[in-house]
Backbone of each chain as ProteinMPNN parsed JSONL, in Angstrom:
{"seq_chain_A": "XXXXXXXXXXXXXXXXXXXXXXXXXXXXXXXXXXXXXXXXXXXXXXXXXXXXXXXXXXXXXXXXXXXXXXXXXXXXXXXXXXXXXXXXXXXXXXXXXXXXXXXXXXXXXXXXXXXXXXXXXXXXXXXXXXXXX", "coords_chain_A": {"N_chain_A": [[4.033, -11.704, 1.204], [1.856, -12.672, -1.536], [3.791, -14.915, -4.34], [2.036, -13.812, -6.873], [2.162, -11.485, -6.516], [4.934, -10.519, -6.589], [5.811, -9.653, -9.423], [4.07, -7.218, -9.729], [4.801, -5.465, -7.86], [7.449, -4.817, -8.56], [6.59, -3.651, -11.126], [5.496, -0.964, -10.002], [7.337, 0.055, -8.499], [9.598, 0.137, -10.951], [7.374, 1.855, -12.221], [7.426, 4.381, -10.622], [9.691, 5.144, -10.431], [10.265, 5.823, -13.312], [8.281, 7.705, -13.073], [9.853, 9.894, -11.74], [12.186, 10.005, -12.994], [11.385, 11.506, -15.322], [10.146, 13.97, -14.202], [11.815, 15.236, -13.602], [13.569, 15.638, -15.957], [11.629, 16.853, -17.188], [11.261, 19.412, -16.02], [13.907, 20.417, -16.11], [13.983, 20.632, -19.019], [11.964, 22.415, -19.321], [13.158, 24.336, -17.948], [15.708, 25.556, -18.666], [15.941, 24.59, -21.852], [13.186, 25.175, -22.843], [12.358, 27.432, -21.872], [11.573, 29.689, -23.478], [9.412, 28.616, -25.234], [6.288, 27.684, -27.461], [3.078, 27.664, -25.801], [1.753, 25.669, -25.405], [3.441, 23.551, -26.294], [5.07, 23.646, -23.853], [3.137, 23.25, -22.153], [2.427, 20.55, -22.689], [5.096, 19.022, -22.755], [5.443, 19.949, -19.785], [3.346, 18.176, -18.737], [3.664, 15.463, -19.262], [5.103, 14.142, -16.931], [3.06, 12.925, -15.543], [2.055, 10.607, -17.242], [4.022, 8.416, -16.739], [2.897, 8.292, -13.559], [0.317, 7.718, -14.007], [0.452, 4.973, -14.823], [1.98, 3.831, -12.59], [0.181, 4.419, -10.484], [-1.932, 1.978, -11.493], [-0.632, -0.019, -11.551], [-0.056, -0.004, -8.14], [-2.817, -0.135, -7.627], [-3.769, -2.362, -9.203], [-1.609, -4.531, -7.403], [-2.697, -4.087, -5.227], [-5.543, -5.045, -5.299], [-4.663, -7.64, -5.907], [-3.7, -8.516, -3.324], [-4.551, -10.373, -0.288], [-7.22, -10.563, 1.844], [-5.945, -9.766, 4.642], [-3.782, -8.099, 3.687], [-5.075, -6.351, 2.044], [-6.66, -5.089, 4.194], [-4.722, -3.931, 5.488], [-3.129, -2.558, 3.547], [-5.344, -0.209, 3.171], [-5.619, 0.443, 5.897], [-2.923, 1.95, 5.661], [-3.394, 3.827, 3.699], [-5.458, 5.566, 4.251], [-3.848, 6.206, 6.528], [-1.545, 7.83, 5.589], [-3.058, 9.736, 4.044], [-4.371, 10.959, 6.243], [-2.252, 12.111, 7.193], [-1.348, 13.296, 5.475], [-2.853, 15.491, 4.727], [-2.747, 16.779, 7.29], [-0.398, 17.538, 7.407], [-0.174, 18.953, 5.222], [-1.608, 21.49, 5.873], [-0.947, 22.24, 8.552], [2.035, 23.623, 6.943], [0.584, 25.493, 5.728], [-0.766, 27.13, 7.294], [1.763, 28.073, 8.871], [2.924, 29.15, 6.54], [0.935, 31.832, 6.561], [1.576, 32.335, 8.858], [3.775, 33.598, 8.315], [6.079, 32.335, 8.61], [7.452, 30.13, 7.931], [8.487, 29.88, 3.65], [7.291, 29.089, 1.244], [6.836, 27.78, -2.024], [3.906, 27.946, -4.303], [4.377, 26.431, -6.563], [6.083, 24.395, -5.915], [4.819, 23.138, -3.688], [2.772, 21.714, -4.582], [4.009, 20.17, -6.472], [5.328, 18.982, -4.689], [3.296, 17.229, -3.455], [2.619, 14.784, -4.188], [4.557, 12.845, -3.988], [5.237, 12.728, -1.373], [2.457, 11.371, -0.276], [3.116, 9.42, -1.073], [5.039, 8.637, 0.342], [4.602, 9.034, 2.561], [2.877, 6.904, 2.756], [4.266, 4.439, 2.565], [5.723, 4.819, 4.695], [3.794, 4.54, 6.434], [2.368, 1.966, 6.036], [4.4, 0.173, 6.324], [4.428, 0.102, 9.149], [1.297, -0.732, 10.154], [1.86, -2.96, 8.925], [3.535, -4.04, 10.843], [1.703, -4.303, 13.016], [0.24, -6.258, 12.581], [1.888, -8.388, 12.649]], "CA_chain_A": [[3.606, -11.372, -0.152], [2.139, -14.375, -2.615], [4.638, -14.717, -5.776], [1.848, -13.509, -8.43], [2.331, -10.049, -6.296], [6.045, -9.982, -6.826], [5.932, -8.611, -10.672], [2.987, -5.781, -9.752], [5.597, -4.499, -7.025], [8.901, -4.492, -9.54], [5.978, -2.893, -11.292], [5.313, 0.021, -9.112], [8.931, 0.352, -8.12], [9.97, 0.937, -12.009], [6.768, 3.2, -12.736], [7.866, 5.685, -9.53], [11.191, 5.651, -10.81], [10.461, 6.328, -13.874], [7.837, 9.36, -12.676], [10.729, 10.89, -10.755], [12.889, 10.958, -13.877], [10.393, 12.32, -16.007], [9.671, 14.939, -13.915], [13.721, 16.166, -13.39], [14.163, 16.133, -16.919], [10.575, 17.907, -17.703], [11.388, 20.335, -15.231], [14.981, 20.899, -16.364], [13.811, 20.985, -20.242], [11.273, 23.553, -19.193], [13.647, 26.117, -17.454], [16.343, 25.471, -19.985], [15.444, 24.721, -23.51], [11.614, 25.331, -23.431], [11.59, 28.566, -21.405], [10.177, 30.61, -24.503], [8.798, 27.594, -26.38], [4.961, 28.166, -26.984], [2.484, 27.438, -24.117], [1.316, 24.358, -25.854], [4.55, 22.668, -26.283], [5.067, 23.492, -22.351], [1.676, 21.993, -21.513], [2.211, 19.201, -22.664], [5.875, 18.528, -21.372], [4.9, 20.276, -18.16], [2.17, 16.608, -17.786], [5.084, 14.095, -19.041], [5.436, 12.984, -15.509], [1.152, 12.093, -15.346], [1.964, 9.124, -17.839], [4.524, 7.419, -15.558], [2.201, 8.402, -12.512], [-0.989, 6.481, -14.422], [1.065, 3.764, -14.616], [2.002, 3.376, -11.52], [-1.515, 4.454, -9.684], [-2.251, 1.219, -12.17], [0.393, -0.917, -10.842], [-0.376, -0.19, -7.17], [-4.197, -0.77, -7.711], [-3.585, -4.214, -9.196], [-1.436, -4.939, -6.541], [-3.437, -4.091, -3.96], [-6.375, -6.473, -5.908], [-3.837, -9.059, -6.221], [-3.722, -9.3, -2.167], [-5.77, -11.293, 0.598], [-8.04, -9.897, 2.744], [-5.512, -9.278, 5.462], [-3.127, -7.193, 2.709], [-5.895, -4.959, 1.48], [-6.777, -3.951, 5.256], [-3.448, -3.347, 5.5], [-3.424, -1.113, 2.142], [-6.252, 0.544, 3.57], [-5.179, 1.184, 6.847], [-2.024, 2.708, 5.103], [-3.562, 4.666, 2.429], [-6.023, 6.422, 5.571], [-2.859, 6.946, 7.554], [-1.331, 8.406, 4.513], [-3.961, 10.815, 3.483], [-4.659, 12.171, 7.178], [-0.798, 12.646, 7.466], [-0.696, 14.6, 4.029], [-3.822, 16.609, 4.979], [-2.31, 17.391, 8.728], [0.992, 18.304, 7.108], [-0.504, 20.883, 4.392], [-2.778, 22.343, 6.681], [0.232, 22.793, 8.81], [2.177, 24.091, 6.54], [-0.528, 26.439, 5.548], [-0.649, 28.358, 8.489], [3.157, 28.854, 9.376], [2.877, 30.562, 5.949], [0.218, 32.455, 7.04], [1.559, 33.527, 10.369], [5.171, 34.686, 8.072], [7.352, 31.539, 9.698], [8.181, 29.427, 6.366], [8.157, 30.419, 2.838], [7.223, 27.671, 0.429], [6.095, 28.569, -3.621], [3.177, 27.292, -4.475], [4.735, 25.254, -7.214], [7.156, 23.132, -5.127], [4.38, 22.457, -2.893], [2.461, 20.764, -5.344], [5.145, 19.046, -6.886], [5.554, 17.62, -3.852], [2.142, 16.013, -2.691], [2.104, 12.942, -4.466], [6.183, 11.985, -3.738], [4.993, 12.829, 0.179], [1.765, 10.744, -0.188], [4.073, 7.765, -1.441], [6.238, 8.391, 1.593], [3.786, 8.341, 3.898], [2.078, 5.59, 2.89], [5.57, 3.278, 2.765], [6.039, 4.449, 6.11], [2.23, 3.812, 7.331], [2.404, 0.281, 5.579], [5.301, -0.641, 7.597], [3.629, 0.266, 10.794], [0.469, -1.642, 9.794], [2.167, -4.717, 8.548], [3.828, -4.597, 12.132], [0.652, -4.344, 14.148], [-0.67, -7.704, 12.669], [3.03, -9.907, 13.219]], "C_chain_A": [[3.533, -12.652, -0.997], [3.069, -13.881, -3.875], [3.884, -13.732, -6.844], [1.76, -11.941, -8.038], [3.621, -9.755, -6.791], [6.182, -8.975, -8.177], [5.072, -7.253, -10.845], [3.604, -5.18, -9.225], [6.653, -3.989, -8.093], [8.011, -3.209, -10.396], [5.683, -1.733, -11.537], [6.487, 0.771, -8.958], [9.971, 0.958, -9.793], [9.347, 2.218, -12.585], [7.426, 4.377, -11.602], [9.143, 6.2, -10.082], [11.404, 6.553, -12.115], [9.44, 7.764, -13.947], [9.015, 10.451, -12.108], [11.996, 11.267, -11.93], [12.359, 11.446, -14.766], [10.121, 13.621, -15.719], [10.793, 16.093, -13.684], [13.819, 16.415, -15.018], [12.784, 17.081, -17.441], [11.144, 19.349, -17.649], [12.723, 21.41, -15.355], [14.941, 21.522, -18.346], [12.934, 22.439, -20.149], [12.371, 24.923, -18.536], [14.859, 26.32, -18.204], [16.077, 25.527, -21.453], [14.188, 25.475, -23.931], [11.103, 26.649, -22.862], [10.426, 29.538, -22.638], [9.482, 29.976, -25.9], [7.173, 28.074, -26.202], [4.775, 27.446, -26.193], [2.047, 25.931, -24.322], [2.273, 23.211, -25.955], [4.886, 22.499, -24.602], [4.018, 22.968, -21.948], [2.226, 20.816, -21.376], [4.106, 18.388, -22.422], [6.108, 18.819, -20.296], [4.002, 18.836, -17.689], [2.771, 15.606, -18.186], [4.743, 12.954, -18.016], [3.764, 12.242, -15.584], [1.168, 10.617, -16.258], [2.717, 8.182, -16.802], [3.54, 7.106, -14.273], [1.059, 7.754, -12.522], [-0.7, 5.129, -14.239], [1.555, 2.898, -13.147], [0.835, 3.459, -10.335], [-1.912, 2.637, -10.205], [-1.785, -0.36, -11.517], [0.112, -1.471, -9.211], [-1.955, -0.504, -7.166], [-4.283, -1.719, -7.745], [-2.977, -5.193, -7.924], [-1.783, -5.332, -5.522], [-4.957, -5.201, -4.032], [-5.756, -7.292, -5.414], [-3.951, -9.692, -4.551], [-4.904, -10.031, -1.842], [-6.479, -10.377, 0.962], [-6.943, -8.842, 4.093], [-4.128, -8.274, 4.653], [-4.065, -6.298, 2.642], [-6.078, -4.579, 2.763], [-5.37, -3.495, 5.362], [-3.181, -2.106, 4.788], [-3.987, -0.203, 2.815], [-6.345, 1.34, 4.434], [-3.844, 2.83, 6.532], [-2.094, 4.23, 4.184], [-4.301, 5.66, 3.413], [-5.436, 7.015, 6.153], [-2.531, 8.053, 6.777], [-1.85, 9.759, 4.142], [-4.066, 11.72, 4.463], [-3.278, 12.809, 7.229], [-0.584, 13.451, 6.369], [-2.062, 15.617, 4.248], [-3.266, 17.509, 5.67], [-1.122, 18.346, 8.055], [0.754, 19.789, 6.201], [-1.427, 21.761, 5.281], [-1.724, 23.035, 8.134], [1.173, 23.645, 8.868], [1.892, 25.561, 6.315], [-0.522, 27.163, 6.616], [0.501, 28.472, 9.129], [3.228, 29.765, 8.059], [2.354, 31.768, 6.072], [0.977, 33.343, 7.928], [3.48, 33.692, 9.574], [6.439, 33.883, 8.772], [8.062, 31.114, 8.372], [7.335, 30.352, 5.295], [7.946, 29.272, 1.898], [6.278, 28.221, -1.265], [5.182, 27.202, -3.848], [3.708, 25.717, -5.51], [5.452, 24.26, -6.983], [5.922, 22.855, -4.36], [3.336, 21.866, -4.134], [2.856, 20.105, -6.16], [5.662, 18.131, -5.822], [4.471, 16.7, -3.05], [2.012, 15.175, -3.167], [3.274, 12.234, -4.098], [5.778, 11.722, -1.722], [3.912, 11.668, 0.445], [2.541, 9.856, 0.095], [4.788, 7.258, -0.299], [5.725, 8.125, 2.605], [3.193, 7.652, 3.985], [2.951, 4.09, 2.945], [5.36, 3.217, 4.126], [4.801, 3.739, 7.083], [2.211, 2.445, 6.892], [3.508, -0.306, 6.454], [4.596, -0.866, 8.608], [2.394, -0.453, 10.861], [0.848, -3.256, 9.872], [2.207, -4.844, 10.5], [2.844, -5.293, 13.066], [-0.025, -5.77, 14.12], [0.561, -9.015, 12.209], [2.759, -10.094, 14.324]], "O_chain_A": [[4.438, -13.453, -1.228], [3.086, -12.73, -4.311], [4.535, -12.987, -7.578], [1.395, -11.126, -8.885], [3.67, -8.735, -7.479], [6.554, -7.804, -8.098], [5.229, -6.417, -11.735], [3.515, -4.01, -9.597], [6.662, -2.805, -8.431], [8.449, -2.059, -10.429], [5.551, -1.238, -12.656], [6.603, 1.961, -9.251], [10.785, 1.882, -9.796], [9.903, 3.18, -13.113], [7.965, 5.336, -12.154], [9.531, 7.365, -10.163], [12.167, 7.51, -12.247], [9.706, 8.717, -14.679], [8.9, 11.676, -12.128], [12.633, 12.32, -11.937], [13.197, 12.177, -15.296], [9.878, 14.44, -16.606], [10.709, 17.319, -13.612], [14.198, 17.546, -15.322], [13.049, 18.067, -18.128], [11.409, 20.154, -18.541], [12.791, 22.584, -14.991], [15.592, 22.446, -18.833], [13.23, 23.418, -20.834], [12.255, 26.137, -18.706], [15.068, 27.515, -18.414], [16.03, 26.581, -22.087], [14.047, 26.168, -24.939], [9.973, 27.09, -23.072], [9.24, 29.865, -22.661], [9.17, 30.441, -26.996], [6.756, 28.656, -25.201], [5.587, 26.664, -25.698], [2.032, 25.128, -23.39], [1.928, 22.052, -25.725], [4.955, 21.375, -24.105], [4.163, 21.99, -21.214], [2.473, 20.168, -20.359], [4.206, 17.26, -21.938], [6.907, 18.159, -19.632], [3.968, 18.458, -16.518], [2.535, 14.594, -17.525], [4.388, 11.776, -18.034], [3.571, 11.029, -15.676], [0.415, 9.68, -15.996], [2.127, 7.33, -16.138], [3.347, 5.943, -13.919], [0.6, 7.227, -11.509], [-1.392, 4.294, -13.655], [1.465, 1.709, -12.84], [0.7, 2.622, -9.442], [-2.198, 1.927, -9.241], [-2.401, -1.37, -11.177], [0.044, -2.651, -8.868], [-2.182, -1.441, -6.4], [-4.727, -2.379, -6.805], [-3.513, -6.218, -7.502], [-1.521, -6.362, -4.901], [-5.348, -5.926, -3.117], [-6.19, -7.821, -4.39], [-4.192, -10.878, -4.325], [-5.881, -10.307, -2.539], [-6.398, -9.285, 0.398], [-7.105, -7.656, 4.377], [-3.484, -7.681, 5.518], [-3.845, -5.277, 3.294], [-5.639, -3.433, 2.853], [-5.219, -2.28, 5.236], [-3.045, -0.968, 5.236], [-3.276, 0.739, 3.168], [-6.811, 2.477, 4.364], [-3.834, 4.002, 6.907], [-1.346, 5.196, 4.039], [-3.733, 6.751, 3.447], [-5.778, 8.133, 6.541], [-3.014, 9.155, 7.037], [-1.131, 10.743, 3.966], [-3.975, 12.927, 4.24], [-3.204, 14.036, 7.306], [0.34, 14.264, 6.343], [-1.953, 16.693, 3.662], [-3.107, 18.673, 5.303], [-0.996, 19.565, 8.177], [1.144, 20.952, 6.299], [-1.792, 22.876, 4.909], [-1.859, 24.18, 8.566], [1.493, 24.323, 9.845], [2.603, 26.532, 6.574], [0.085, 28.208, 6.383], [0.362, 29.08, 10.19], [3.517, 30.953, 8.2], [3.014, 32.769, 5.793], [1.078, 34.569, 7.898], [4.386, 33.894, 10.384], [7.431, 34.389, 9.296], [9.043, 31.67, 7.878], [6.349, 31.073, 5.448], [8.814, 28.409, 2.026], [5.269, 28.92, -1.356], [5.45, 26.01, -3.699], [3.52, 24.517, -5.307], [5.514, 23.283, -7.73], [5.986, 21.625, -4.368], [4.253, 21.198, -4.611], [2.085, 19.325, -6.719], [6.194, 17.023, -5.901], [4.691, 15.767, -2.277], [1.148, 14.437, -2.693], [3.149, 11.032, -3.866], [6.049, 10.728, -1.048], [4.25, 10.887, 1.335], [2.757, 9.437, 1.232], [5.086, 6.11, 0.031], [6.061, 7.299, 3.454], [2.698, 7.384, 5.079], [2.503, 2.985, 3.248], [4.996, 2.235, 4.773], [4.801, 2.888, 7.973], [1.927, 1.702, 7.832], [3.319, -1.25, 7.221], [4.17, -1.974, 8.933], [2.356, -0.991, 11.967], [0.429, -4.242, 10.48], [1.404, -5.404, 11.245], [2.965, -6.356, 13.675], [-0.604, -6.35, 15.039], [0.342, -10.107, 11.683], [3.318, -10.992, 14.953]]}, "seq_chain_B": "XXXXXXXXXXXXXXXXXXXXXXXXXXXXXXXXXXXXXXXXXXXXXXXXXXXXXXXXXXXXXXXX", "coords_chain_B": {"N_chain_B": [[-8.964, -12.719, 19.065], [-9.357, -15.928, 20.067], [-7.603, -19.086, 18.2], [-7.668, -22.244, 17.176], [-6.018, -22.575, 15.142], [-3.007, -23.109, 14.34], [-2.462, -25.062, 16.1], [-4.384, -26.953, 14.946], [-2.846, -27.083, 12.048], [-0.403, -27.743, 12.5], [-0.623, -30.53, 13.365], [-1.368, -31.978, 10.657], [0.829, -31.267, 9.915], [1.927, -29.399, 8.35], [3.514, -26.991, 6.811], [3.443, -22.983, 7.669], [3.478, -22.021, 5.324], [2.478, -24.156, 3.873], [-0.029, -24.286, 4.077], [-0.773, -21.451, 3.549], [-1.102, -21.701, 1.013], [-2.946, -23.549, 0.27], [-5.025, -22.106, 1.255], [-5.015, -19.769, -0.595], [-4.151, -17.742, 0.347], [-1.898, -15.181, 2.035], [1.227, -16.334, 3.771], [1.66, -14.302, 5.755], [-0.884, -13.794, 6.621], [-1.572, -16.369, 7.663], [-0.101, -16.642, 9.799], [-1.218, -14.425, 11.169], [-3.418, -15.059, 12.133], [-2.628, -17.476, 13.378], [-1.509, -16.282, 15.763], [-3.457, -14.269, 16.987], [-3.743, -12.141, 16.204], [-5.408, -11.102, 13.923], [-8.207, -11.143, 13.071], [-10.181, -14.206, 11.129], [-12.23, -13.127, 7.766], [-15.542, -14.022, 7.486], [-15.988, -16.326, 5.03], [-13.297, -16.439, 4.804], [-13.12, -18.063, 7.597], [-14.874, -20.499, 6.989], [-13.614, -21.559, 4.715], [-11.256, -22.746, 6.258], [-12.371, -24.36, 7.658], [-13.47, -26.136, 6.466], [-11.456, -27.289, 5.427], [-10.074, -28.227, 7.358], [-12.28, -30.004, 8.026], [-14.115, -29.514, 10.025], [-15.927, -27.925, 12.617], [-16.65, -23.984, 12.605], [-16.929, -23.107, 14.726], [-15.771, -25.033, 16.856], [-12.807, -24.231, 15.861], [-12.561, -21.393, 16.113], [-12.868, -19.406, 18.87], [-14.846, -16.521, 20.109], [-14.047, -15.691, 22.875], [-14.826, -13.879, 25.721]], "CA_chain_B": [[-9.79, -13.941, 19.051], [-8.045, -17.495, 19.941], [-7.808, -19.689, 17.291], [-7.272, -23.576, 17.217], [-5.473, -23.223, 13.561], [-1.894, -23.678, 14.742], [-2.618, -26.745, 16.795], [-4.712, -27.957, 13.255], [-1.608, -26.972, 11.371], [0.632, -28.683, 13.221], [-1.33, -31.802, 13.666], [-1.105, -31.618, 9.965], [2.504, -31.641, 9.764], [2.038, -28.467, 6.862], [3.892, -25.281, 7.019], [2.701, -22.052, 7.357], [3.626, -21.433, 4.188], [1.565, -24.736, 2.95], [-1.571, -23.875, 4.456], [-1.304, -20.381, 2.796], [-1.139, -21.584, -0.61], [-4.395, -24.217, -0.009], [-5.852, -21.511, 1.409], [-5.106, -18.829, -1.273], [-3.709, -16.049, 1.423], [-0.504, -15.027, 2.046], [1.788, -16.807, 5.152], [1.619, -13.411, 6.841], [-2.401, -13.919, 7.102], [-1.583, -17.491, 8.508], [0.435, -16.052, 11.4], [-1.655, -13.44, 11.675], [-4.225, -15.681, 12.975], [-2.78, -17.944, 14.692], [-1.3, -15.335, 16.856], [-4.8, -13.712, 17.202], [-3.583, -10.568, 15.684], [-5.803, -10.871, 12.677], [-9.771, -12.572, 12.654], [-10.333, -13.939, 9.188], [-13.511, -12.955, 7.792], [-16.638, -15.327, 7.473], [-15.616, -16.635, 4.369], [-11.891, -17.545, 4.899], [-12.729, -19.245, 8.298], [-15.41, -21.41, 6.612], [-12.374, -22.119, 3.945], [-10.266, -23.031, 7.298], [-13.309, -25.024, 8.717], [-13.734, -26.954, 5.188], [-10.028, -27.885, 4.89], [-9.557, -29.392, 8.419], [-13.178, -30.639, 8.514], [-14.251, -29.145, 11.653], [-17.223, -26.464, 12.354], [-15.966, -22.979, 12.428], [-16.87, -22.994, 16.322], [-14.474, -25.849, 16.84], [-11.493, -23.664, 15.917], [-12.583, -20.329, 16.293], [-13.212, -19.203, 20.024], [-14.268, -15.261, 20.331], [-13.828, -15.574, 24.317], [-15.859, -12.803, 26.213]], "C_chain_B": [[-8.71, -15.127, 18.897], [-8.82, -18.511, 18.88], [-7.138, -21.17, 17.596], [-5.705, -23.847, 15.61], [-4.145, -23.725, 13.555], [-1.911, -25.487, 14.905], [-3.249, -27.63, 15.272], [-3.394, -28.397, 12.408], [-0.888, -28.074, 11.017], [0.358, -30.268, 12.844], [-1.237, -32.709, 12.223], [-0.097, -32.041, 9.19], [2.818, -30.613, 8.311], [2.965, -27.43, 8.056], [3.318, -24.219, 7.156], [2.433, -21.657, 5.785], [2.465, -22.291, 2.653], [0.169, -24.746, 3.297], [-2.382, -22.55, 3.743], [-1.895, -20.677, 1.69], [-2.55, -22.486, -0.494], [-5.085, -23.369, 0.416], [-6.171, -19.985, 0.598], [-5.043, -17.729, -0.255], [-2.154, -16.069, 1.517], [0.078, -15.901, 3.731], [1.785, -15.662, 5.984], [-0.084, -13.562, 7.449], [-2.338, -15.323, 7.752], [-1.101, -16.976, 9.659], [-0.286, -14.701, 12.1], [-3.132, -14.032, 12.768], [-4.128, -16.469, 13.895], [-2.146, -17.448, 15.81], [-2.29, -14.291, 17.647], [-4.904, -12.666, 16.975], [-4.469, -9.945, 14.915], [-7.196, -12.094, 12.875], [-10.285, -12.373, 11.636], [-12.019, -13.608, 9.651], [-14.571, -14.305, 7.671], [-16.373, -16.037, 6.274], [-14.241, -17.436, 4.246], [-12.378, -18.541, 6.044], [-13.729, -20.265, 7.937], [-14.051, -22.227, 5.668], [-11.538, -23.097, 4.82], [-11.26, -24.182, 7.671], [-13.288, -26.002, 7.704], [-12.362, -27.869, 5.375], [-9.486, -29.071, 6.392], [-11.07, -30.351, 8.917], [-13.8, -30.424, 9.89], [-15.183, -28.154, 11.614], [-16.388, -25.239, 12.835], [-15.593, -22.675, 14.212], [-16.118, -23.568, 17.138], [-13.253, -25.418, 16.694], [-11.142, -21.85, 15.868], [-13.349, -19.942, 17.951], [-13.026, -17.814, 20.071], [-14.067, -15.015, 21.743], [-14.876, -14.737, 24.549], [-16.582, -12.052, 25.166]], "O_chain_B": [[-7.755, -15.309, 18.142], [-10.022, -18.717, 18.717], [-6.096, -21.204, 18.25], [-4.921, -24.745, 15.3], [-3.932, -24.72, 12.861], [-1.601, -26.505, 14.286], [-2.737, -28.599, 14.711], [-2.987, -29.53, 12.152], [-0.722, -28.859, 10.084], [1.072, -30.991, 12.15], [-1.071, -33.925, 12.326], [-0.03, -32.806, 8.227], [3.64, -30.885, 7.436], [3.052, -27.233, 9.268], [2.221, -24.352, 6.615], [1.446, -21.143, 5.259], [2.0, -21.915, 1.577], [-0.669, -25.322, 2.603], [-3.567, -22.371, 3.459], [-2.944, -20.171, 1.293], [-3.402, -22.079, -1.284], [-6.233, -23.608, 0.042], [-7.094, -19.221, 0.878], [-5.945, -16.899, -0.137], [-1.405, -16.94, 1.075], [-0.699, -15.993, 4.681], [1.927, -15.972, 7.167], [-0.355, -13.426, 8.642], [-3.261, -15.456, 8.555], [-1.894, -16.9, 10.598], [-0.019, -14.142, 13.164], [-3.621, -13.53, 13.78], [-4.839, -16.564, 14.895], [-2.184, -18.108, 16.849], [-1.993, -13.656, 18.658], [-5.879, -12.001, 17.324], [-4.608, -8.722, 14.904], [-7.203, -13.324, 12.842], [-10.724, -11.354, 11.103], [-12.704, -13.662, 10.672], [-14.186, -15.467, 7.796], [-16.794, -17.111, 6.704], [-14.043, -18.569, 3.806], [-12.217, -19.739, 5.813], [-13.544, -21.238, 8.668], [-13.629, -23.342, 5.977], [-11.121, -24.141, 4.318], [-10.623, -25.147, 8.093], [-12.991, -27.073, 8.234], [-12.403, -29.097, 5.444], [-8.869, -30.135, 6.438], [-11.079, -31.157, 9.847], [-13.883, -31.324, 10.726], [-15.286, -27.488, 10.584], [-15.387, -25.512, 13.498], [-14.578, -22.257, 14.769], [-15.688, -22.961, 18.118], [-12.395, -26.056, 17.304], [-10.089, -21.237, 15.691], [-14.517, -20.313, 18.066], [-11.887, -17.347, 20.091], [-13.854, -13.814, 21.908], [-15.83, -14.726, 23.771], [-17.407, -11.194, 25.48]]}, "name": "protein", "num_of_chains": 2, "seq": "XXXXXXXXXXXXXXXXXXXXXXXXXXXXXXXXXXXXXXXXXXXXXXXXXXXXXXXXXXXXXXXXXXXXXXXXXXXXXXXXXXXXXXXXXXXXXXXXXXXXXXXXXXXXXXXXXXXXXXXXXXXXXXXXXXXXXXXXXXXXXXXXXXXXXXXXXXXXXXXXXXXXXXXXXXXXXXXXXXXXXXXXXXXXXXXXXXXXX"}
C-alpha cells in the first residue's frame, strides 16, 4: 500500500464503524423510544445508517482510485468475488426458505447484505492479494 | 511472463521499495513482476523501459 492510501483506509475503517453504530442505536431508538413516533420521524431515523454508508462507499472509491494498476485489479477481482458470493449465498438462502429448512425475516436479511458484501470482499481481497505474492 | 526487472534492479543497487516510488506503484506491483505473477500493462513497462534505458523487449520476455 503507497502512504497517500494510508488516510483513505483509516478512512473507510472509521466510516464502517461508524455505519455499524448508527445502525444499533437507530435500530434500538426505533423499537424503544420511536415505536409510536410518526412515520416520518421513523423514516428518517430508520436511513441514519445511509449517511455513514455514503461516506464510506466514498472512502473506498477514492481508495481504490488512489491505487496502481495492480491494486485496482485486485479491487476488482475482489469486488466480482464478492458480489457472486453474495448473489450465491441469497439465492441459497432463498430456497432453503422455500423448501421450509431456515426461517430468516425479511428485515434481518436486508440488514445484512451490505455488512456480508464487506465481508466477503475483505476475505476475497486477501485471497487476491495472495495470488499475485 | 519473465521479466529482466530484478536483475535491472539489482544492478541498480535500488530497493524494491525505491523503484516503486520512481515508478509511482506500490512495492507489491514491483514483486509482483519480478516474480512473473503480475504483467504490467503497456504503459508501466514503457515507464520500466524509460527508467533503465532499455527497449521493452530487452526486459520483457513473453516466452511461448
Amino acid at each position: 500500500m503507497r502512504a497517500e492510501q494510508r488516510p483513505l483506509l483509516k478512512n473507510c475503517f472509521f466510516s464502517s464503524l461508524a455505519y455499524l453504530a448508527t445502525t444499533w442505536i437507530c435500530v434500538w431508538l426505533l423499537r424503544h423510544g420511536l415505536a409510536d413516533a410518526p412515520i416520518v420521524v421513523r423514516a428518517l431515523v430508520g436511513m441514519l445508517p445511509t449517511v455513514p454508508i455514503v461516506f464510506a462507499i466514498r472512502a473506498v472509491v477514492k481508495l481504490v482510485l488512489a491505487g496502481d494498476e495492480l491494486q485496482r485489479r485486485i479491487d476488482l477481482e475482489a469486488f466480482a468475488i464478492a458480489s457472486v458470493a453474495l448473489g450465491l449465498g441469497c439465492l441459497t438462502a432463498s430456497l432453503l426458505i422455500v423448501a421450509d429448512v431456515i426461517v430468516i425475516s425479511g428485515r434481518q436479511a436486508l440488514l445484512w447484505v451490505f455488512p456480508i458484501q464487506w465481508i466477503a470482499y475483505g476475505f476475497a481481497k486477501i485471497w487476491a492479494t495472495n495470488r499475485y505474492q | 511472463m519473465m521479466s529482466r526487472v530484478r536483475e535491472l534492479r539489482e544492478a541498480k543497487g535500488w530497493s524494491q521499495g525505491q523503484l516503486a516510488e520512481q515508478l509511482e506503484v506500490s512495492r507489491q506491483t514491483i514483486n509482483a513482476i519480478e516474480t512473473g505473477k503480475y504483467d504490467p500493462s503497456l504503459p508501466l513497462a514503457f515507464r520500466i523501459a524509460r527508467l533503465f534505458h532499455k527497449s521493452i523487449e530487452t526486459i520483457f520476455d513473453p516466452g511461448e
